[in-house]
N, C-alpha and C positions, 0 to 999 in steps of 0.2 A: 615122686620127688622130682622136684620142675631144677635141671643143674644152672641154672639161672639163677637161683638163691644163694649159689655157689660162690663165696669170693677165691679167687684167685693173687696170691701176694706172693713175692720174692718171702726166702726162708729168712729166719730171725736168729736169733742167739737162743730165745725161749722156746723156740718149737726143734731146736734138734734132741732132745728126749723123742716126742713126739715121730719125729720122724725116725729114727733109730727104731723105735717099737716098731712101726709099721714095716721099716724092713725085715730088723727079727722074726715077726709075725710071720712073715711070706717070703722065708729062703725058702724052703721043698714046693710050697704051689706057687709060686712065683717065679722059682729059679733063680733065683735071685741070689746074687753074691753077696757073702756076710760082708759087711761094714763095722766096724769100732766105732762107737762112742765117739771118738776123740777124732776119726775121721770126718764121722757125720758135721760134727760142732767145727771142726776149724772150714769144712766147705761148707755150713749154711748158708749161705748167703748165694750159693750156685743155687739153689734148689726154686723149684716154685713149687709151694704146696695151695691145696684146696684146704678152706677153710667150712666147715658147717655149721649151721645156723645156732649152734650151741657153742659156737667159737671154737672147737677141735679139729686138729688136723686129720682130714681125713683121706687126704691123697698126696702124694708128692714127686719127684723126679728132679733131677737134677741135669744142669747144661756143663757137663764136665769138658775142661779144654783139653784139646790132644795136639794142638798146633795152631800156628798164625792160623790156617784155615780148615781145619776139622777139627768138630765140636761132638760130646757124643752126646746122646739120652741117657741118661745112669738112674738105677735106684729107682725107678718107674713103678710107683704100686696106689694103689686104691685098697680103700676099708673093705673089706669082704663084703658086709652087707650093703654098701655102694656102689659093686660092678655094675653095670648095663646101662650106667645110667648117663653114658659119653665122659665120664671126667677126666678118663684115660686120653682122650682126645682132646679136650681141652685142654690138658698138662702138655701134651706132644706141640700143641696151637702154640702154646705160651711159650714151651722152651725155643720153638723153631723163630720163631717172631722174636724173641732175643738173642739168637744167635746170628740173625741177620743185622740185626742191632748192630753188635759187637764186631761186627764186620767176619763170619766165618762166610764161607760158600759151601759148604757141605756139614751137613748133620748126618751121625750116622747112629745106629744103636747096636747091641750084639743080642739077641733073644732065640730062646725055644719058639715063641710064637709067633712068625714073622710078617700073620696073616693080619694082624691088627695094623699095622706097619705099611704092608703092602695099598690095603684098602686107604690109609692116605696119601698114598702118592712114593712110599718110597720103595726102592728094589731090592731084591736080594743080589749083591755082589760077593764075588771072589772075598774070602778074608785077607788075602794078600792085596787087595784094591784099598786096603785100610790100615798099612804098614804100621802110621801111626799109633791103632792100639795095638799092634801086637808088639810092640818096639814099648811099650809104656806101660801096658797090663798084661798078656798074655803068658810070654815067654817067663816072667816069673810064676806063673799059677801052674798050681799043679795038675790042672785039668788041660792043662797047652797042648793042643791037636786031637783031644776025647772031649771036650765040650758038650759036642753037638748042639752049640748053639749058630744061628745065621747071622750074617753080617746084615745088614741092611742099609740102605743112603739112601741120601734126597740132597736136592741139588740145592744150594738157598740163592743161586742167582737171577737176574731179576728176570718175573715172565715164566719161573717158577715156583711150584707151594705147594703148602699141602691141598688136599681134597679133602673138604669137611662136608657134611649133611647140613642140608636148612634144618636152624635151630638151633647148631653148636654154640655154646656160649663167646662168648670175643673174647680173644685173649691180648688184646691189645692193653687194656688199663693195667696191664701187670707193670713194673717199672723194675727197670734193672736195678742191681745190686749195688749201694755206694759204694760197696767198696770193690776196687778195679778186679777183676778177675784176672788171674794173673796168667798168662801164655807158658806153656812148658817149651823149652831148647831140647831136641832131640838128638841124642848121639846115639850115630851108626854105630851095629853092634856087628863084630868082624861074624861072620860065618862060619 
């Protein structure tokens, strides 16, 4: 399967079903944190999913805002029988190339896997180097400081990027979301 057949589109109102499944599908191999319905569908429009040539979603991720300047990867998942075939990197291409858009300087993700992450350019950091989510999602989850998932960043200022393989599909014709995405105000949480 050539992922150049692959379209890549900002999420819709109609495919948060679709995406909702694919995250259901792949909480325990994915790691992946459960999502609502009603979460999925009021952020669709953060998302960029992969489309297949039978018009289903078959990959998606989401460009979740965490501040005027960090942006994270959420929800990151491909069809089972679609691993290996780069979509994962094209999705990470699309979100990071929209998140420069919108003006962030930092993308960051939180995973078990950090080696997929690493291989395009981004690090593993201190989880305290990303106050942001733990001040937005952490600190309410129940898994807050047993996770064992790793922080990771990437820088989105200019002169940096990711690191793709010749071949990776462009994730450029993806087009932001009309509707604005909205910035979250963060309040300090006393210690």
């Amino acid at each position: 399967m050539n992922t150049l057949s692959i379209q890549l589109r900002t999420g819709e109102p109609g495919d948060a079903a679709a995406i909702h499944g694919l995250i259901d599908a792949n909480l325990s191999v994915g790691h992946l944190l459960p999502r609502t319905f009603d979460d999925v569908e009021s952020h669709v429009h953060r998302f960029v999913v992969a489309i297949g040539e039978d018009g289903a979603v078959i990959g998606c991720g989401e460009l979740a805002p965490l501040s005027g300047e960090v942006a994270e990867v959420r929800s990151l998942v491909v069809e089972t029988a679609r691993r290996g075939q780069r979509l994962g990197v094209a999705l990470v291409n699309a979100l990071a190339d929209r998140a420069r858009e919108l003006g962030y300087v930092t993308l960051c993700a939180f995973t078990h896997q950090p080696a997929h992450f690493i291989r395009l350019g981004f690090s593993i950091v201190p989880h305290v180097w990303v106050p942001e989510k733990i001040a937005h999602d952490c600190v309410g989850c129940a898994q807050f400081r047993h996770c064992g998932q790793y922080a990771v960043s990437l820088s989105l200022r200019a002169g940096s990027g990711l690191r793709l393989e010749p071949g990776a599909p462009p994730a450029r014709a993806v087009a932001a979301p009309r509707a604005s995405v909205e910035r979250l105000r963060l309040i300090p949480i006393p210690a």
